[in-house]
ZAVODO-106460 format. One line per 2 residues: number of its first residue (from 1); for each residue x, y, z of C-alpha. Coordinates in Angstrom, 3 decimals. Each point is the difference from the previous one (the first is absolute). Layout:
N
NUM	X,Y,Z  ...
! end
This chain:
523
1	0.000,0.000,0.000  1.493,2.992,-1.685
3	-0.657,3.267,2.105  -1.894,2.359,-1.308
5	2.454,2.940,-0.179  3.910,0.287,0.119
7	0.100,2.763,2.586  -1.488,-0.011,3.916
9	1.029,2.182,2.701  0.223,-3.103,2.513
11	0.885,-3.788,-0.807  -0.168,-2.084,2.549
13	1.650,-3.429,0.104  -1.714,-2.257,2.294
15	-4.274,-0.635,0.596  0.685,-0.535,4.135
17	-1.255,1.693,2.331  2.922,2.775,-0.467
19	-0.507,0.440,-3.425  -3.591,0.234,-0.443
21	-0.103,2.491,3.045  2.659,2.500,-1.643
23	-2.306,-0.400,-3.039  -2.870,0.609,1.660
25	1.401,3.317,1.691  1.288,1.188,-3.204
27	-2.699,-0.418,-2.144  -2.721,1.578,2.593
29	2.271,2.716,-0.181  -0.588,0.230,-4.030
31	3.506,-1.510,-1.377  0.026,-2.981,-2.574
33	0.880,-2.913,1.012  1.355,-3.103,-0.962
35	0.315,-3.841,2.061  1.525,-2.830,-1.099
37	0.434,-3.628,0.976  1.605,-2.537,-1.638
39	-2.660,-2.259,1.630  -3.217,-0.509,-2.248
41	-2.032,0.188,2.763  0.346,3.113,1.688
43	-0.486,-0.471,3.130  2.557,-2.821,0.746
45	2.504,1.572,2.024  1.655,-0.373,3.361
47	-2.961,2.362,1.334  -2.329,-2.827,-1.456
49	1.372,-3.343,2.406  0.675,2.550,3.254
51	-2.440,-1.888,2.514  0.464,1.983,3.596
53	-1.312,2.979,-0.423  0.829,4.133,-0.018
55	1.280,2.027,2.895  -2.655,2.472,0.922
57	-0.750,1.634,3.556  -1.322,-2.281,2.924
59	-2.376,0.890,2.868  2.798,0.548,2.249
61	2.550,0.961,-2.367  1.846,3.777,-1.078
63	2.179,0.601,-2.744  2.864,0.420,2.619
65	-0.447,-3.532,1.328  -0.095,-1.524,-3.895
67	3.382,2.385,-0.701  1.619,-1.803,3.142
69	-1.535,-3.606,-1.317  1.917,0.519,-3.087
71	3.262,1.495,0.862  0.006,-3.055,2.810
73	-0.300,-2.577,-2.910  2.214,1.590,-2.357
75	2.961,0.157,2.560  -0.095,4.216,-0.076
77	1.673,0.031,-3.253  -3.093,1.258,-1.440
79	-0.501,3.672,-1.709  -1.721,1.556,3.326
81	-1.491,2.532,-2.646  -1.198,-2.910,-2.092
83	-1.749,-1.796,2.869  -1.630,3.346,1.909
85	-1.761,0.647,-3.533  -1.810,-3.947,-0.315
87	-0.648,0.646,3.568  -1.575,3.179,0.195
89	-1.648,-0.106,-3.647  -0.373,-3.645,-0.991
91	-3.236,-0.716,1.425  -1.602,2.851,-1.429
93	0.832,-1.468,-3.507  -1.131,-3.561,0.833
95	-3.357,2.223,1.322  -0.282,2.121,-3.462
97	1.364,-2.232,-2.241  -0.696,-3.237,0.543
99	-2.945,-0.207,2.064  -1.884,3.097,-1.186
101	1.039,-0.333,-3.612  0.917,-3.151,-0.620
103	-2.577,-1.716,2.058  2.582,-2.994,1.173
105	-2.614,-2.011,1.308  2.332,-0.040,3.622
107	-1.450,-2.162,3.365  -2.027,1.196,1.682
109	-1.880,-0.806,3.740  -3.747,-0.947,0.376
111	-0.366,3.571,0.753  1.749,1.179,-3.269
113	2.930,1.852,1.783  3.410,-1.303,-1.954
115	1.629,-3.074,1.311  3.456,-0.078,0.967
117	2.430,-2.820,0.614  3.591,0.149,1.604
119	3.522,-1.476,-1.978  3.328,-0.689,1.615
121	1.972,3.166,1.386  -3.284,2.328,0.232
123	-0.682,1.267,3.451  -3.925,0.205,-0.692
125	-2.354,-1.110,-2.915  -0.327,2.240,-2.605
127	-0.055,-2.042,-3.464  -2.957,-0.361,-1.981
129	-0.193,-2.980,-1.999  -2.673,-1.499,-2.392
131	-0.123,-4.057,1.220  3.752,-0.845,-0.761
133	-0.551,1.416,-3.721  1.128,3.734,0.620
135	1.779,0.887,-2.506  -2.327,-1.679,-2.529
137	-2.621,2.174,0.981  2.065,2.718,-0.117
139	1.590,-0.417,-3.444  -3.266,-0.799,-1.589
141	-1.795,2.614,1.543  2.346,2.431,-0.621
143	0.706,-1.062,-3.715  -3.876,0.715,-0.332
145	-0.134,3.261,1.255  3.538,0.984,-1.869
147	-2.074,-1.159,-3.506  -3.216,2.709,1.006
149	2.850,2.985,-0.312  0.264,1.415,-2.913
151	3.890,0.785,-1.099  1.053,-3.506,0.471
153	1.137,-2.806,-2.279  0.607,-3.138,0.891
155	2.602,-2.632,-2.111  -0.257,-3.384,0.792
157	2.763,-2.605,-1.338  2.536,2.633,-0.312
159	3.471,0.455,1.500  2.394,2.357,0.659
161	3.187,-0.749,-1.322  2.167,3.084,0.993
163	-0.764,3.416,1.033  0.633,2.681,-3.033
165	2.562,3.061,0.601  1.741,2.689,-1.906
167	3.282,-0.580,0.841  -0.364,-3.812,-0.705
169	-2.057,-0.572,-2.360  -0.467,3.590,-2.473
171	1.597,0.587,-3.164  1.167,2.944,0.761
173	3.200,0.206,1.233  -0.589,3.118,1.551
175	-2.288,-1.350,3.202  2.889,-2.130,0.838
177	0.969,2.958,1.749  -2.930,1.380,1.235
179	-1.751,-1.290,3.256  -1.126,-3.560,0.198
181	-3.835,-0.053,0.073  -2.871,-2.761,-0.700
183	-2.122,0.194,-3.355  -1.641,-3.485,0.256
185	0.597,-3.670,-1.212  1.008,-2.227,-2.247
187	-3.045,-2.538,0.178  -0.250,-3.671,-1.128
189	-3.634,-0.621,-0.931  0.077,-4.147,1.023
191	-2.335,-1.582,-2.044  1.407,1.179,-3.095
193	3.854,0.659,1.038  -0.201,3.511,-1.321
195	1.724,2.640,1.807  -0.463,3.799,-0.557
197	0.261,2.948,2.161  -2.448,1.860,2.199
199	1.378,3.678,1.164  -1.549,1.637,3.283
201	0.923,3.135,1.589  0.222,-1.990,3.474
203	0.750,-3.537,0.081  -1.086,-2.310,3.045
205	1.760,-3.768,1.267  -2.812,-1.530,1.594
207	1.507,-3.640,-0.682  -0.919,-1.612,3.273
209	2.979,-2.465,1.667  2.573,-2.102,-0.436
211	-1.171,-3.491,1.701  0.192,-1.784,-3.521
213	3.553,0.399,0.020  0.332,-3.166,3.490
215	-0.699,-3.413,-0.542  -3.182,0.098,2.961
217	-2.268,2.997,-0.134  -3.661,1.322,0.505
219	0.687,2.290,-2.822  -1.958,-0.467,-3.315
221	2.228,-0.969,-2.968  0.642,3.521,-1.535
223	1.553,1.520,3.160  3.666,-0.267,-1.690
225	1.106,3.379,1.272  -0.488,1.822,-3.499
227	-0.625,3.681,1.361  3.010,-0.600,1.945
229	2.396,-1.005,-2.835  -1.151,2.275,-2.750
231	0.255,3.254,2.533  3.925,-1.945,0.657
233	0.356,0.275,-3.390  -0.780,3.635,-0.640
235	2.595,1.148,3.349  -2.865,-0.091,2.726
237	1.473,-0.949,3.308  -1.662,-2.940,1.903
239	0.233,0.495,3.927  -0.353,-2.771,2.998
241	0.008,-3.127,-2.879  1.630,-2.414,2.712
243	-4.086,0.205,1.835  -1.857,-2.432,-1.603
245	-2.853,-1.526,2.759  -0.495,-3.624,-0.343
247	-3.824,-0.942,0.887  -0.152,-2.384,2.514
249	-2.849,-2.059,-0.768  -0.297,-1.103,-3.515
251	-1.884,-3.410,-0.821  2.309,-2.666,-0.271
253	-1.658,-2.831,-2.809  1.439,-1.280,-3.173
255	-3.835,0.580,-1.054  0.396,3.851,0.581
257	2.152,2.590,-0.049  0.048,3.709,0.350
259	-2.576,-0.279,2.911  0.346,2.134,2.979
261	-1.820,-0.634,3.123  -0.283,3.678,1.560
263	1.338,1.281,2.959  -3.367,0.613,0.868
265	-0.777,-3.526,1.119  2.480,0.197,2.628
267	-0.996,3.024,1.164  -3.333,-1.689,0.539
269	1.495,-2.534,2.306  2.246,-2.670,-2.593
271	3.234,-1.404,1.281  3.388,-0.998,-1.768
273	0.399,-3.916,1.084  3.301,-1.602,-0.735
275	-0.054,-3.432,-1.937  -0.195,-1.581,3.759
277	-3.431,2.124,0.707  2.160,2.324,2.204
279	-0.720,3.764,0.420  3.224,1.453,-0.613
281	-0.457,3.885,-0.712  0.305,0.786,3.589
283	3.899,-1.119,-0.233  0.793,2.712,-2.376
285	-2.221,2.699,1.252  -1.705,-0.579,3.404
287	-1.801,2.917,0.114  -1.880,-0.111,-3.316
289	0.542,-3.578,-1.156  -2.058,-0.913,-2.902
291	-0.335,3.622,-1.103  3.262,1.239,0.702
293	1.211,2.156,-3.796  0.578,-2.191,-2.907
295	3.164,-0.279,-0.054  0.449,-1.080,3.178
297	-2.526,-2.782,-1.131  1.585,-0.955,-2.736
299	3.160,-0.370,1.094  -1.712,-2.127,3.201
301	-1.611,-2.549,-2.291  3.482,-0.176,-2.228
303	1.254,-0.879,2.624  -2.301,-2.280,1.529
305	-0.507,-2.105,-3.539  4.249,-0.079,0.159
307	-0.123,-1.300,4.017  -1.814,-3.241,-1.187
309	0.735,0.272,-3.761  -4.333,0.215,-1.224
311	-0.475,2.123,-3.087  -2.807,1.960,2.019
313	-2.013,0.472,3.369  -3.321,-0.344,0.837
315	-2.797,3.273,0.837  -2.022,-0.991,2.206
317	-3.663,1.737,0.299  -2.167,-2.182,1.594
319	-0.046,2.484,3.178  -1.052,2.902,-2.115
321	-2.590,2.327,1.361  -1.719,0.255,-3.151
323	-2.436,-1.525,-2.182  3.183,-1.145,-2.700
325	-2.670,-1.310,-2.850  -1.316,3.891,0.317
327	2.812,2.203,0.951  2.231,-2.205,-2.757
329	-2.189,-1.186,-2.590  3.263,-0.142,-2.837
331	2.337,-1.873,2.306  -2.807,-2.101,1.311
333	-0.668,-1.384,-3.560  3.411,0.287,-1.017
335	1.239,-2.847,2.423  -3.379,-1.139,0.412
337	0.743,-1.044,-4.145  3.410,-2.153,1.163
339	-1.595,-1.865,3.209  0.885,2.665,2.531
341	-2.980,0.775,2.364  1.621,3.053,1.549
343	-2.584,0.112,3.066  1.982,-3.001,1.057
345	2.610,-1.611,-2.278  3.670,2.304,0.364
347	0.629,2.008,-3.676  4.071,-0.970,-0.640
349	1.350,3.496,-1.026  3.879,1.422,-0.911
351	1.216,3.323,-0.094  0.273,1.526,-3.243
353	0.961,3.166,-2.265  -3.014,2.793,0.267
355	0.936,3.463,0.354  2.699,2.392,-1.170
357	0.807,3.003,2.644  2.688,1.438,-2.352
359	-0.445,1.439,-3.383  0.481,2.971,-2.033
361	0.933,2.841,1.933  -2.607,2.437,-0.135
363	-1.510,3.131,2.399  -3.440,0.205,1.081
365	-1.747,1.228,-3.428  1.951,-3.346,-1.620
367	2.504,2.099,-1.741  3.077,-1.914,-0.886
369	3.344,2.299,-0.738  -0.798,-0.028,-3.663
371	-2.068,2.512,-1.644  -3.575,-1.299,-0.827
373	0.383,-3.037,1.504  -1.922,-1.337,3.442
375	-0.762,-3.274,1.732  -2.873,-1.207,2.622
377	-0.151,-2.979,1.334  1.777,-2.749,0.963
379	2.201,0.462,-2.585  0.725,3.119,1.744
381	2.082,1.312,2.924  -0.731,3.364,2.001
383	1.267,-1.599,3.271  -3.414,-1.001,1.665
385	0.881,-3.564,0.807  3.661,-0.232,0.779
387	1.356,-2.813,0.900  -3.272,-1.901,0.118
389	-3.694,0.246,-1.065  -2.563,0.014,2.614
391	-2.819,-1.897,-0.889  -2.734,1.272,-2.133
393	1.270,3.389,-0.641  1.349,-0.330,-3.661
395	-3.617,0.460,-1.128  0.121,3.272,1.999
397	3.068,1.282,-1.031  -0.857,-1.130,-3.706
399	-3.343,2.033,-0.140  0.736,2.788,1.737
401	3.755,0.926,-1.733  -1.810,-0.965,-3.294
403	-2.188,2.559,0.490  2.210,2.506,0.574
405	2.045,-0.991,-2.077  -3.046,0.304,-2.406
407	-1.175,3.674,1.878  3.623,1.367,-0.840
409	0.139,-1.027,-4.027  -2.861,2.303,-0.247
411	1.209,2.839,1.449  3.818,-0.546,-1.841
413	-0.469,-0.124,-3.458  3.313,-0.512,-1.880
415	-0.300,1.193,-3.766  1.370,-2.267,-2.504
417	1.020,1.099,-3.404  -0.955,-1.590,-3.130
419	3.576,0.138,-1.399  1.320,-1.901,2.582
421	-2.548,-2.253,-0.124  0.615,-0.488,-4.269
423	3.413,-0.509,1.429  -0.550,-3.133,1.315
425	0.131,-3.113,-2.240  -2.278,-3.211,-0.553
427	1.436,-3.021,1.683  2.665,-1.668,-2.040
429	-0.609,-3.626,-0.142  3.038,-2.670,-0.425
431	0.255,-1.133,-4.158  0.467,-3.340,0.925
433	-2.316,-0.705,2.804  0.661,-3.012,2.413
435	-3.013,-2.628,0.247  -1.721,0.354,3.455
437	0.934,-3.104,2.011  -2.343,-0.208,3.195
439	2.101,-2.637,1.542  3.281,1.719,0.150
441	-1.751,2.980,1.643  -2.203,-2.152,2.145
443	3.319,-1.679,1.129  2.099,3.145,0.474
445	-3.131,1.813,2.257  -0.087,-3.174,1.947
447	4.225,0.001,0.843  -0.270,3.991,1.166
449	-3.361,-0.824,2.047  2.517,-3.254,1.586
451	2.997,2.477,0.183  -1.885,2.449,1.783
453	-2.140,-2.253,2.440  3.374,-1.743,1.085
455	2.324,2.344,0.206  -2.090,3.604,0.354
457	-2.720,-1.598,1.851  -1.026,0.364,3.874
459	3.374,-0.618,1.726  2.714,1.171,-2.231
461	3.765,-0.079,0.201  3.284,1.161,-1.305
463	0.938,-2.940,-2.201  -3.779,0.083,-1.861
465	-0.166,3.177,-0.384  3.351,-0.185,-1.606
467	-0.892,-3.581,-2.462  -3.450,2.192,-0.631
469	1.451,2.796,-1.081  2.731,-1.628,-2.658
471	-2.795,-2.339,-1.482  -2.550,2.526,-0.402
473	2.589,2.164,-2.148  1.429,-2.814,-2.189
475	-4.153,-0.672,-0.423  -0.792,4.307,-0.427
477	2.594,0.227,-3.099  -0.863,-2.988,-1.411
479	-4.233,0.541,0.362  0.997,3.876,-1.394
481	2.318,-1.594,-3.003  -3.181,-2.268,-0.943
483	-2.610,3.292,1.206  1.679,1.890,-2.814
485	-0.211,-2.582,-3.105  -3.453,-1.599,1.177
487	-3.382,0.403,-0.961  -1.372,2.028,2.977
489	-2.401,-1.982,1.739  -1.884,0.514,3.359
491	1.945,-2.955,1.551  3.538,1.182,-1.472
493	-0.775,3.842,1.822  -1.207,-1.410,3.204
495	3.420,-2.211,-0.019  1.994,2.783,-0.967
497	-1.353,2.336,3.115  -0.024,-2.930,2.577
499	3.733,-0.454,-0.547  0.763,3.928,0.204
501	-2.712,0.102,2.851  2.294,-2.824,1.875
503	3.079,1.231,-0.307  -1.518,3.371,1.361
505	-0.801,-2.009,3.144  3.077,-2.303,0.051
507	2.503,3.290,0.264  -2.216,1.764,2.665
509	0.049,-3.146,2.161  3.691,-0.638,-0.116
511	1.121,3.673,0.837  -2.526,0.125,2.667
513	1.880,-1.807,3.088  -2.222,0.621,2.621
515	-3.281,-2.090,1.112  -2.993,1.942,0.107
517	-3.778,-0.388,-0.997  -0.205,-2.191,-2.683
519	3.105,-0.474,-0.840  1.794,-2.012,1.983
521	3.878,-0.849,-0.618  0.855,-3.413,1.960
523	3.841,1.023,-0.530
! end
């Protein structure tokens, strides 16, 4: 699906809950607008499988208490200024945006006030959830009330392949010298393998995470890190890379994979059971046990599966306060579908790879240092979560910096001249294209996702780091030797930004030396 026009004053890369918000904010403030997804369906994203729920304000809760909650969890190497804005202005978004506009169909109590549940490392409850099928309702709610706006365009099955700039990619020798600024992208259009370029006076990475790039994750299959490597690419710094939380709780069963079972079930009563049916949280953290941060979770069960050498542990709900058929009708029928009556049978979970705390370095309206160019998201780093994401508040941070990211577009416009724009050629495709072999890039995804679950995974060390590092860049030149003679395929970019996307990672978690949050150095 061609779009309709070759000029937009926003693209945004990414249909989360990031992107479409920015979009949103944008186009009710009259810009055009254009969002992409190299998905066909639009609303798969990481927003899409989040099952917890969204931060808001609890009963007994005040932004100050939430700001606290957060630094706490992210081991106070968040951006203060970061965290006091979520705080003090998140809820009001969730409020406007999501309830009043969007209509997210949230819980509610038999007397229609909003229902709120509690997750590890929050002093109070304050999350509203939809049954354990949040972000679902979320995405699709959203995506609804993004396609009433006028101003907005949406491109299904299309990918960005690299973002467009003067000094890199115009004719004219001249803007090498001039200021590097954004003027769009280079995108592939995947059904037909076409690529062409779309120009935009402001250009937004919206490109969700980076869990596709580790052998176990809760992360749908497109989270390869693309925003992440294409804003590499163009000389955006990435910031905090080495803080990458592993979920705890993922369903362990050859049957299915890529299934999280929310924090939200223990903090309705579930306990972590070793292989032995032993309670063992309260080792690690005897104050807050079973919902102690995530990475202090993770790290338990790793080491817990390594004390009597199991490939996973057991969750244990059956004390649960809760009506768990009701309050977790997609997990219920999930493992009700493999044998696993959760009101009474143990679920067998592992940690795995689920959210990225780093990114591209950006300030609070999601400008990168490059001209033109922004990021929301989890893609995106303005400092919020430091070393370690509390629970449920990406949503929150994702809708309410996409909005102003969104709010500040409008009020910026950045004027771009039709010369330059002339200046800047079609894409150039190889004479002799190489045949497409899905096996060789199945194979090569699957050794970085091995690479990087053994030796940039939950407990890292020197020596991995080290191997890590000198595979992935024998694998980077060879993948950008075979990138540059290849028929461009979906598969080929995705491989392409995984590798850059790893190494990214790999170098921030060897020169950081010290243990903190979710990164944790066992040398």
């Amino acid at each position: 699906m061609r779009p309709s026009k070759s000029f937009y004053d926003v693209l945004v890369i990414g249909s989360g809950i990031g992107g479409l918000s920015c979009a949103i904010s944008a186009a009710e403030n009259g810009l055009s607008v254009a969002v992409i997804s190299k998905e066909a369906d639009l609303e798969e994203s990481n927003t899409f499988h989040a099952q917890g729920g969204i931060v808001e304000q609890g009963v007994e809760d005040s932004p100050k208490l939430l700001y606290e909650d957060i630094c706490k969890a992210g081991a106070y190497l968040n951006n203060r200024e970061a965290v006091r804005f979520v705080a003090e202005k998140g809820p009001r978004f969730v409020r406007e945006y999501l309830i009043e506009k969007a209509g997210v169909p949230f819980n509610r109590t038999p007397q229609g006030e909003l229902s709120y549940t509690r997750e590890a490392a929050h002093s109070v409850r304050r999350i509203l959830y939809a049954q354990d099928s949040t972000g679902r309702s979320i995405e699709t709610s959203l995506l609804t009330y993004a396609r009433s706006i006028p101003g907005i365009e949406f491109l299904p099955s299309t990918m960005a392949v690299d973002i467009l700039t003067n000094c890199h990619n115009s004719k004219d020798p001249q803007e090498r010298y001039r200021p590097l600024r954004a003027l769009g992208a280079y995108l592939l259009e995947i059904p037909t393998h076409q690529i062409y370029p779309l120009f935009a006076s402001h250009v937004v990475l919206a490109t969700g995470g980076v869990g596709n790039l580790f052998l176990h994750t809760s992360n749908p299959k497109g989270a390869t890190g693309d925003g992440i490597a294409m804003a590499l690419r163009v000389g955006c710094e990435v910031i905090n890379a080495e803080y990458l939380q592993f979920h705890p709780t993922i369903l362990f069963h050859r049957d299915r994979q890529r299934f999280l079972i929310t924090e939200a079930l223990r903090g309705e009563g579930a306990r972590l059971l070793n292989r032995r049916g032993e309670p063992f949280m309260a080792r690690y953290n005897p104050s807050m046990k079973d919902l102690a941060p995530r990475d202090e979770v993770s790290r338990a069960i790793f080491r817990e599966m390594a004390l009597d050498g199991s490939g996973y542990v057991f969750l244990d709900a059956s004390a649960c306060h809760v009506d768990l058929k009701e309050r977790f009708p997609m997990i219920f029928e999930v493992c009700a579908s493999l044998g696993i009556d959760i009101r009474k049978d143990p679920i067998p979970v592992v940690p795995a790879a689920h959210y990225f705390c780093g990114g591209i370095k950006v300030d609070l309206e999601g400008r990168t240092a490059i001209k033109g160019l922004y990021a929301v998201g989890e893609n995106a780093c303005n400092g919020i979560h430091g070393a370690n994401r509390l629970a449920s508040i990406s949503l929150l941070e994702s809708l309410s910096f996409g909005i102003r990211c969104g709010k500040y577009l409008s009020t910026h416009p950045i004027p771009l001249k039709e010369k330059l724009l002339r200046s800047i050629p079609e894409w150039v495709y190889p004479k002799e294209e190489e045949e497409f072999d899905p096996i060789l890039i199945s194979n090569d995804l699957l050794s970085i996702q091995t690479l990087m679950w053994n030796y940039v995974g939950i407990i890292r060390t020197k020596k991995r780091l080290l191997r890590a590092l000198s595979d992935l860049n024998y694998m980077n030149h060879r993948i950008e030797q075979f990138y540059k003679e290849a028929r461009v395929t979906r598969e080929l970019l995705e491989l392409r930004n995984a590798v850059f996307t790893g190494l990214a990672i790999t170098r921030a978690a060897l020169r950081n030396q010290e243990s903190i949050g979710c990164h944790y150095r066992e040398d």
